[in-house]
C-alpha positions in Angstrom: 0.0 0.0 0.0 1.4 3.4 -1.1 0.1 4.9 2.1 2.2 2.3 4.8 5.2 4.1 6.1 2.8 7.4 6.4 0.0 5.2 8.6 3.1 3.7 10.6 4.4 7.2 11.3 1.3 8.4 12.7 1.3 8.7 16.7 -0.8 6.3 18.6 -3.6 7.2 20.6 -6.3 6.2 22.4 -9.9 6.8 20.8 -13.5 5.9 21.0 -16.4 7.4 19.0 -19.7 8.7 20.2 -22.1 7.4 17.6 -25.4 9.6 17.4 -27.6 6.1 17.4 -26.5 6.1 21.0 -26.6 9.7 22.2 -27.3 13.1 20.5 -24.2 14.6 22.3 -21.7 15.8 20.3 -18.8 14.0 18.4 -15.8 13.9 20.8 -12.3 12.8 20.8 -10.4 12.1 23.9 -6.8 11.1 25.1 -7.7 9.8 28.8 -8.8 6.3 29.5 -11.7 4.3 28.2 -14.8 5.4 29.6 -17.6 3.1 31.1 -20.1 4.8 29.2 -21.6 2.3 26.6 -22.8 5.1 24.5 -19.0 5.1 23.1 -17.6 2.6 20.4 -14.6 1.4 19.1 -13.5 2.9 15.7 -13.7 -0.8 14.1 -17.4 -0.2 15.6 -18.0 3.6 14.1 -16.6 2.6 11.1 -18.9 -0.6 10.8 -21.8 1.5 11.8 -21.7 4.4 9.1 -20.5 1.5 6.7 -23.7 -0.1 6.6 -25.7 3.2 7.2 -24.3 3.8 3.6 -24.8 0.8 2.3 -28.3 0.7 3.4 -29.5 4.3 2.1 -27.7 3.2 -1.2 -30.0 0.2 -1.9 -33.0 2.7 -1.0 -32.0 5.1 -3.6 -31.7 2.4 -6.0 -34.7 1.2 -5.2 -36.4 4.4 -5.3 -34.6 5.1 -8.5 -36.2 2.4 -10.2 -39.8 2.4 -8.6 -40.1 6.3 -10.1 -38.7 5.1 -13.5 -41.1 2.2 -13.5 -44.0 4.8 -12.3 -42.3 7.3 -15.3 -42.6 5.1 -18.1 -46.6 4.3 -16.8 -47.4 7.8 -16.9 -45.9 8.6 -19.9 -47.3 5.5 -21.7 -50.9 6.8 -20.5 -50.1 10.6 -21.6 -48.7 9.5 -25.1 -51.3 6.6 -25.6 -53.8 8.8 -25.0 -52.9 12.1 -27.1 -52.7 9.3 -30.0 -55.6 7.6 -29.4 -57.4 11.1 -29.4 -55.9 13.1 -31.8 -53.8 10.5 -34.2 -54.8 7.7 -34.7 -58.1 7.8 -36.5 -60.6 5.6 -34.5 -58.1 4.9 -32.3 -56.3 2.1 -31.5 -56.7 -1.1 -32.7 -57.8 -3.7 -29.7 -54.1 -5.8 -31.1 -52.6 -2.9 -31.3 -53.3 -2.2 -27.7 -52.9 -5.5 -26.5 -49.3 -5.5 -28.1 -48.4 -2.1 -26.2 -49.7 -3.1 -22.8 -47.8 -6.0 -23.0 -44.6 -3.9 -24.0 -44.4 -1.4 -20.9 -45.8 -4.1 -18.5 -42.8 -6.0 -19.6 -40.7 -3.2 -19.4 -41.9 -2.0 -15.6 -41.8 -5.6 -14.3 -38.0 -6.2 -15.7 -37.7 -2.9 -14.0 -39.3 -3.5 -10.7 -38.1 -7.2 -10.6 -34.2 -6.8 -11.2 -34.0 -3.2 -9.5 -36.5 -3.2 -6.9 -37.4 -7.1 -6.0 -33.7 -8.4 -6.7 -32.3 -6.0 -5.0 -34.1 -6.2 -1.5 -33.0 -9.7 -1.7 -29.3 -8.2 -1.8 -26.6 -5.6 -0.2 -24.3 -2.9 -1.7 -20.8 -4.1 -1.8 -18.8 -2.8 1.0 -16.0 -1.5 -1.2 -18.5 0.5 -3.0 -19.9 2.0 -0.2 -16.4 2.5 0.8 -15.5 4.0 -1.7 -18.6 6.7 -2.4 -17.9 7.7 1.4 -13.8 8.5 0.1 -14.9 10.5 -2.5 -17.1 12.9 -0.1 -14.2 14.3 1.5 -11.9 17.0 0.4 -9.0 14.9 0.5 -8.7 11.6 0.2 -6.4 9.7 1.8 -7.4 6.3 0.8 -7.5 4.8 4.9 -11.4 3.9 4.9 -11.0 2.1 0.7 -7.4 0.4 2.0 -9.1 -0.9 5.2 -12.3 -2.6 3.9 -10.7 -3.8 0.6 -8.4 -5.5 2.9 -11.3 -7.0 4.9 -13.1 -7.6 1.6 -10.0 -10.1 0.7 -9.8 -11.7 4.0 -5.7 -9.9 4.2 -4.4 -9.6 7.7 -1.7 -6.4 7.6 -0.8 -6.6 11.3 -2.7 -5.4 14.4 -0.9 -2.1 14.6 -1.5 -1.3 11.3 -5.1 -2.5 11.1 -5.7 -0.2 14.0 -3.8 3.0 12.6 -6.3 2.6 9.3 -9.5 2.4 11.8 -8.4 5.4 13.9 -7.8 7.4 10.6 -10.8 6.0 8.8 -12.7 6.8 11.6 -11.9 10.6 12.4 -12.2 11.2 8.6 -16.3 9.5 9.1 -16.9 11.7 12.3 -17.0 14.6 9.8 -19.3 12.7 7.3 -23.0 12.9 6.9 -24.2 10.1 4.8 -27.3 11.6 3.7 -25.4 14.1 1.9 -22.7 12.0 0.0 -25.4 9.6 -1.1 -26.0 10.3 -5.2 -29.4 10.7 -5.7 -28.8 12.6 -8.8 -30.6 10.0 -10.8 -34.0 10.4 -8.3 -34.6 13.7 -8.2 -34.2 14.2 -12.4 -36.4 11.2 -12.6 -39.2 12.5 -9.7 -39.2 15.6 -11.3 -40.2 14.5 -15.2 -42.4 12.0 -13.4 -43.8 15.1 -11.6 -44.2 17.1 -15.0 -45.5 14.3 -16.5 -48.1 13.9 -13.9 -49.1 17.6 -13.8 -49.6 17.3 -17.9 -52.0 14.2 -17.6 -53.9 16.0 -15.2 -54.3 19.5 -17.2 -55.0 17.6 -20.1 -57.7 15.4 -18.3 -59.2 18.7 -16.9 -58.6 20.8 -20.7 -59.5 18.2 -22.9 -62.7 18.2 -24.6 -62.0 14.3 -25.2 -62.1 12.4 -21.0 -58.9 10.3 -20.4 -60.4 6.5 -20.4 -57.9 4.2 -18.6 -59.8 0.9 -19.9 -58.0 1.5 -23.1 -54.6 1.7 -22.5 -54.4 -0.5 -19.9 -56.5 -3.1 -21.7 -56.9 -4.4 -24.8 -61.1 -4.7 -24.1 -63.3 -3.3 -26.6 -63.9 0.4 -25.3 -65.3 3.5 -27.4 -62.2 5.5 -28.1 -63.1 8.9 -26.0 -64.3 12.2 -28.9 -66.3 15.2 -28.4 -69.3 13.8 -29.7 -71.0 10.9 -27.6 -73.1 7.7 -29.5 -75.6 6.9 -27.4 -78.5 4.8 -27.0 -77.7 2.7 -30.9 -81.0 1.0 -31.9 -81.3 -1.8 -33.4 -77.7 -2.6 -32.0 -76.8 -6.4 -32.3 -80.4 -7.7 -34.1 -81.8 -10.7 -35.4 -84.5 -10.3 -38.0 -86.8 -12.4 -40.5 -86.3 -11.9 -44.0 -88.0 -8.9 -45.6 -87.8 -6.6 -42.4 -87.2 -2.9 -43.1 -84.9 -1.9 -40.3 -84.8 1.2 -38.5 -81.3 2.7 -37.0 -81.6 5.1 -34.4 -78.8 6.7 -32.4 -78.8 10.0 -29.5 -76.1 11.9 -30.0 -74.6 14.2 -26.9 -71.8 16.4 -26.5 -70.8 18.2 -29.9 -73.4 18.5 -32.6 -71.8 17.3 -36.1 -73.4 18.5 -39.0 -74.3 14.6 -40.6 -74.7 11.8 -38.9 -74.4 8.5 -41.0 -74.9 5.1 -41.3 -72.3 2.9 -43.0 -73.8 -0.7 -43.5 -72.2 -3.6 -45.2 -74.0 -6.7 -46.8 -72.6 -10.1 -46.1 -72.1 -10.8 -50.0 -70.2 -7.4 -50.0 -72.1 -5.9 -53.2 -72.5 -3.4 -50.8 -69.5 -2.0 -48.9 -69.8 1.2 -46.1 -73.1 1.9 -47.8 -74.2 5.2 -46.2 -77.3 6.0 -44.9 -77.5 10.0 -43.7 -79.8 9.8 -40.2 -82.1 12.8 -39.7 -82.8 14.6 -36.7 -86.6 13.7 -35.2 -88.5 16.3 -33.1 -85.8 15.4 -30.7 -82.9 17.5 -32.3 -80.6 15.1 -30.5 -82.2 11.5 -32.3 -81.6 10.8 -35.3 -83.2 7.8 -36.8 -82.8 6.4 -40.5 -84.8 3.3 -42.0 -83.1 0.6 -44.4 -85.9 -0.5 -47.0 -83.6 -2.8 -48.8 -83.6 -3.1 -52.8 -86.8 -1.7 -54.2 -88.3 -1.6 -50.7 -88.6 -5.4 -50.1 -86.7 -5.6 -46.9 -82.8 -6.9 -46.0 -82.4 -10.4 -47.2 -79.0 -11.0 -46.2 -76.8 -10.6 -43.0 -75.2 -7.1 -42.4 -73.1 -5.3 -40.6 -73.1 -1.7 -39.8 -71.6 1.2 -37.6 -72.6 4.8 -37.3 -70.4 8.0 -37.6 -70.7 11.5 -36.8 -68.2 13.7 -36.5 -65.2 12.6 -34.6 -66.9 10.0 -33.0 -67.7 6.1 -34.7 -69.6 3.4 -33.0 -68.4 0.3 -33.0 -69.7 -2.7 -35.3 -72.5 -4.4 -35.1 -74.5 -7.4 -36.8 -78.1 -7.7 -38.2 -78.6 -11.6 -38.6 -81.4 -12.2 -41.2 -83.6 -14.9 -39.9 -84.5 -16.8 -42.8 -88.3 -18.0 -42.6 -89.2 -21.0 -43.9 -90.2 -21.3 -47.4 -91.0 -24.0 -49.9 -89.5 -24.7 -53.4 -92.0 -26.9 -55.6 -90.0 -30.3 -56.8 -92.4 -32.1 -58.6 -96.1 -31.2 -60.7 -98.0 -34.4 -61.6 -100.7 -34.1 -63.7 -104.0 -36.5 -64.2 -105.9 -35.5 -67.0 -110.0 -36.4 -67.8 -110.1 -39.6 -69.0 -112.3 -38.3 -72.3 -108.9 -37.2 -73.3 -107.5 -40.3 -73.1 -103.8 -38.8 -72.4 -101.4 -40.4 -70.1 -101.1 -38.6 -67.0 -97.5 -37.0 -66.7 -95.3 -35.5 -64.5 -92.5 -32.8 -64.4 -89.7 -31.6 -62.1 -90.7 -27.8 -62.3 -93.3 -25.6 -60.5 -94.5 -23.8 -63.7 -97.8 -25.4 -64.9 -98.9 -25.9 -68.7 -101.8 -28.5 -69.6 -105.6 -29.2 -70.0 -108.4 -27.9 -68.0 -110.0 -29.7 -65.9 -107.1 -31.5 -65.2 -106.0 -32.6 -61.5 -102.6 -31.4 -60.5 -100.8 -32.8 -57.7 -98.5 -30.5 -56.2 -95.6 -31.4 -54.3 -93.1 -29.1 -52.3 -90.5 -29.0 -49.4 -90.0 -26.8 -47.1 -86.7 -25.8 -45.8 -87.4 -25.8 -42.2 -90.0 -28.4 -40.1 -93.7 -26.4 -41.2 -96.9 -26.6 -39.9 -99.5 -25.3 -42.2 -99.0 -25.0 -46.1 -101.4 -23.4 -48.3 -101.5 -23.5 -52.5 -102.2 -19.4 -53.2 -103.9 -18.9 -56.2 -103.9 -15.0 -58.4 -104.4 -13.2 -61.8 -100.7 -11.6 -61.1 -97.7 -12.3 -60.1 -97.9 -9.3 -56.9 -100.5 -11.2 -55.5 -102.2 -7.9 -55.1 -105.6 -9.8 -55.4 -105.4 -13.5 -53.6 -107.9 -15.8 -55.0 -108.4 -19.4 -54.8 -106.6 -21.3 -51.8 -106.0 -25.0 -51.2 -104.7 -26.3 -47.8 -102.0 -29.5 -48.5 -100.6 -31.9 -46.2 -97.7 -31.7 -44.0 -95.3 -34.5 -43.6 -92.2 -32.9 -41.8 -90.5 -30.8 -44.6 -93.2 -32.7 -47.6 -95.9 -30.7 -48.8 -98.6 -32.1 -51.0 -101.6 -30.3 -52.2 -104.1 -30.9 -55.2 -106.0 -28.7 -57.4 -108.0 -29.2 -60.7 -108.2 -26.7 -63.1 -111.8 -25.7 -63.4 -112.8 -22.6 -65.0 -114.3 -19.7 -62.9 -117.4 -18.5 -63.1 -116.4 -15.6 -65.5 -114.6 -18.4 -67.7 -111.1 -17.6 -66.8 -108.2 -19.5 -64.8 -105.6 -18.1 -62.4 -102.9 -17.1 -63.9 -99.8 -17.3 -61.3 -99.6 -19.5 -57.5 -97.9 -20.3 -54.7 -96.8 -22.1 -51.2 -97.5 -20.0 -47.9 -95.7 -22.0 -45.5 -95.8 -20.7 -41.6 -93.6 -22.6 -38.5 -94.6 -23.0 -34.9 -93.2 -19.7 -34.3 -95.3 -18.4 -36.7 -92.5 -16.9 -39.1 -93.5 -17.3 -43.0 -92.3 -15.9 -46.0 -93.5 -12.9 -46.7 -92.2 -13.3 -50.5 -92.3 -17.2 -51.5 -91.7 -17.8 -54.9 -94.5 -17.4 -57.3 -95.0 -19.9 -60.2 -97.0 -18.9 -63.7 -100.2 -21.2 -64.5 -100.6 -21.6 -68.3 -104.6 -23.6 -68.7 -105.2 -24.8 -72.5 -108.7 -25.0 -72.7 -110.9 -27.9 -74.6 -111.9 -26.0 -77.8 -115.1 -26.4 -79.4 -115.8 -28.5 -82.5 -115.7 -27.4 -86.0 -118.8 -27.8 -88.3 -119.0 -26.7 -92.0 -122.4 -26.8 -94.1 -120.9 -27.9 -97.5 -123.9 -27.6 -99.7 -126.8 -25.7 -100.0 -124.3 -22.5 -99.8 -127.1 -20.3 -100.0 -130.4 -19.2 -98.9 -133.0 -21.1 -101.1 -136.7 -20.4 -102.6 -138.0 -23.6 -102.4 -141.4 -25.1 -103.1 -143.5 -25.9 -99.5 -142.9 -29.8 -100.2 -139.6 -29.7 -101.6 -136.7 -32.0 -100.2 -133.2 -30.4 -99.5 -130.1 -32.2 -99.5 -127.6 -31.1 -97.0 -123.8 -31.9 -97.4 -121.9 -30.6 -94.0 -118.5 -32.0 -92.2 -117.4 -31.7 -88.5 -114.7 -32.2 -86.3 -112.9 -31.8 -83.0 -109.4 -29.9 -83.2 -108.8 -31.4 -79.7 -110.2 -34.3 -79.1 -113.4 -36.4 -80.6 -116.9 -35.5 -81.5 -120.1 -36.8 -79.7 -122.5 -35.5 -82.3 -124.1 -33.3 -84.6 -127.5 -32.0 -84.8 -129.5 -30.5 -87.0 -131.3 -27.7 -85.5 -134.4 -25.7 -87.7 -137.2 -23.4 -86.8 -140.2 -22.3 -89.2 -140.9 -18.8 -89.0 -138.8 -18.4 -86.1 -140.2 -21.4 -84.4 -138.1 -23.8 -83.2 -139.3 -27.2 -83.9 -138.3 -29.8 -82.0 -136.5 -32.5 -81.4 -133.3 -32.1 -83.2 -131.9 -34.2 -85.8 -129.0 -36.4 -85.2 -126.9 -36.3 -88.1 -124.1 -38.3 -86.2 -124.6 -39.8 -82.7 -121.5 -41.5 -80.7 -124.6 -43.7 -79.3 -124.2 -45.8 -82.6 -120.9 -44.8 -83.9 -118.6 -44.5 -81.4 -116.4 -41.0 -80.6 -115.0 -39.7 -83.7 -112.2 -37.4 -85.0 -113.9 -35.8 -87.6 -116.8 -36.3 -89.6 -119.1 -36.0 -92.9 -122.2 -36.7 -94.1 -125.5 -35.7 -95.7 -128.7 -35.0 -95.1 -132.4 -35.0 -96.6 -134.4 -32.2 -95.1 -138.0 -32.8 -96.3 -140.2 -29.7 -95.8 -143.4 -31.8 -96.4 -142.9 -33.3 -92.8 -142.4 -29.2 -91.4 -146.2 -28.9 -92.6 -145.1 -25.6 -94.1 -147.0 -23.2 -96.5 -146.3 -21.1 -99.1 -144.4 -17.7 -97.6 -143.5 -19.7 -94.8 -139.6 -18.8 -94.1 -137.6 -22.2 -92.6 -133.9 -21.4 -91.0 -131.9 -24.1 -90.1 -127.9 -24.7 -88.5 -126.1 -27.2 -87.7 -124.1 -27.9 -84.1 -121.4 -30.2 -83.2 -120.5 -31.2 -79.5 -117.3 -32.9 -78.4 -116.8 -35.4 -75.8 -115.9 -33.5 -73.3 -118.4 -34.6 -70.0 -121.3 -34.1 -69.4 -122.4 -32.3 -72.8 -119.4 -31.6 -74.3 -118.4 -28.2 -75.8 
């Protein structure tokens, strides 16, 4: 040690300290004998004492140190996060975004708190760096106090005397110490003030701001409004659930600052329709504003959307509108059982359109695409179904529907023209459009009869015979007869004359034949006038046409 032949120079003396943990009288120094007074230690004692003093405030400052830079970097995280989130970021952060900057400062504070602040209450300061903060408080250092506890700190032995000249100097240079004052807490106070400037700016700003200071968000990562001057309040329908064809109305109160439009964005699930807006106007309640969705050409949504509402600075978050789909029924098969005069088979088809005969039967069969419990075949002239006519219940068998109808003609000799399935549940939900299926009915025309010859009116003698040459026949199907009708001055005599009767020769295509009208058997007279016509019938029950 560079020091040794100075230390062994130095006189000997006698010396005990008086520590103030044992007295509050005044530092002394004394030649005489030891006193009895325990209040006195031994400079190995004083210099353990303040030592450890040292070392003890030390570890607090650290630990303070680190608590306030831990507290800093909150703060200033809640400060920054929040003048972003506000003023920034438009619709503020992201709920990931958030998430991944919670997790960053929470893993920065709790390195910071756990190595700084938990590891080091678990531990103590060197004694040579104590040792060696309390050297550098004093004017001039000698080196005794660092030369003494580096060579405890070693376990080195330099000889009683010498040991003892280190203590007594170490110890007088202590007496003049204050440990509170050569502690460096440099680092503290910088820190404890910009945590004390940051602290005074969150607060003005919480108190200024026309935006509140919401710690949910940056200390969570939970779906919270982003604070603005304009509130969303009160959002109707919010989170819904609908049937098909509902026209919805969106309603919203808006508070705090005023904006000049308030919107609607809505978008469809098959996206033909993306942040579709919808302007909201103000009700007798300036504050409400309400706006209602008709969907395309007014029939109602039929598809799952989402939408959100936005005015001014502030945006609501997202909701859904789930379109309930109703139960309807799609027709999978038309069978068809036509009179048996027709003699045609009886058919069927895969389609719900209808095209054949009157008075044919038509078996109907549907399913439904949920469990029904009523069904009913809805019959109109048009394909609104702004006037309903006919209606036919069918049977339910879980999701098969079968219903039959026969084509008769109406009163007014027409047919409905279009049809279709009302279908309802247990919950009573139907479908307030099913689809609608056209009805073409080809009626049973009427037979055809030509008078070939006479072609014209005659001037015949009273007891003259006329022959009569005339053909027939059924465009559709087959004749029943033909009958010769005549009246004598506008008379009718009856009974007819059969010209051709399916009594004795069967149903026929088409026909021709002639005819011997003999006046002689009308009893007529001279001047009398005699008209006559011919009519054909077809088969058709009970009369034919």
């Amino acid at each position: 040690m560079g020091n040794l032949s100075a230390i062994r120079s130095v006189i000997r003396f006698s010396c005990r300290f008086h520590h103030p943990e044992f007295s509050q009288e005044s530092r002394a120094v004394s030649a005489v004998s030891e006193p009895q007074n325990p209040a006195w230690v031994e400079p190995d004692q004083y210099i353990q004492l303040q030592l450890d003093q040292a070392r003890s405030r030390i570890r607090t400052t650290d630990v303070l140190t680190a608590t306030v830079l831990a507290g800093l970097l909150l703060v200033g995280y809640v400060l920054i996060f929040t003048l972003l989130d506000h003023w920034v970021i438009p619709g503020g952060f992201r709920p990931l975004t958030r998430a991944i900057l919670l997790f960053l400062i929470l893993s920065a504070c709790s390195a910071i708190l756990l190595w700084y602040v938990i590891r080091r209450l678990g531990q103590s300061v060197h004694p040579v760096f104590a040792a060696r903060m309390l050297e550098r408080s004093q004017q001039h250092e000698d080196g005794s106090l660092l030369a003494l506890i580096d060579l405890q700190a070693h376990g080195r032995d330099p000889g009683v005397s010498i040991r003892r000249t280190l203590e007594k100097r170490a110890a007088v240079r202590l007496a003049g110490v204050h440990i509170d004052e050569v502690i460096d807490r440099g680092w503290l106070m910088r820190l404890s003030l910009i945590l004390f400037v940051m602290t005074l700016l969150t607060c003005l700003y919480a108190v200024l701001s026309p935006k509140s200071i919401s710690l949910l968000r940056p200390f969570s990562f939970a779906r919270a409004a982003v604070s603005t001057r304009t509130l969303l309040e009160s959002i109707q329908p919010g989170n819904a659930a609908v049937p098909a064809g509902t026209q919805v109305e969106f309603q919203v109160d808006v508070a705090g600052h005023i904006p000049d439009s308030v919107q609607v964005l809505y978008t469809t699930a098959d996206r033909r329709f993306v942040d579709e807006p919808l302007t909201m106007q103000p009700g007798e309640d300036a504050q409400r504003f309400t706006v209602l969705l008709t969907g395309e050409a007014g029939r109602g949504i039929r598809q799952n959307l989402q939408y959100r509402i936005v005015a001014g600075d502030a945006i609501s978050d997202t909701y859904n509108i789930t379109v309930i789909q109703p139960p309807t029924a799609h027709v999978t098969l038309v069978q068809y059982q036509h009179p048996e005069y027709m003699q045609l088979p009886d058919r069927s088809e895969q389609a719900g359109a209808i095209a054949t005969w009157q008075d044919t039967t038509v078996t109907i069969t549907a399913e439904s695409s949920a469990p029904v419990t009523s069904a009913m075949l809805q019959f109109s002239d048009d394909a609104a179904f702004s006037s309903q006519a006919e209606e036919a219940s069918m049977s339910v068998s879980g999701t098969t529907l079968t219903g039959k109808w026969k084509l008769e003609e109406r009163a007014d000799k027409s047919f409905p023209r279009f049809y279709r399935i009302a279908v309802q549940d247990s919950e009573g939900r139907s479908d307030p459009e099913p689809p609608v299926y056209p009805i073409q009915v080809r009626r049973d025309a009427a037979p055809i009869v030509r008078v070939l010859d006479p072609a014209r009116d005659l001037d015949v003698p009273a007891n003259a015979v006329i022959p009569i040459l005339a053909e027939a026949e059924d465009p559709d199907f087959l004749l029943r007869n033909v009958t010769l009708h005549y009246a004598v001055n506008g008379q009718a005599r009856q009974p007819a004359e059969f010209l051709m009767d399916s009594a004795s020769t069967g149903f026929v295509k088409s026909w021709r034949g002639s005819y011997e009208l003999n006046l002689s058997r009308l009893r007529v007279k001279p001047g009398d006038l005699v008209t006559w016509h011919l009519e054909a019938r077809d088969n058709r029950p009970s009369l034919g046409n």
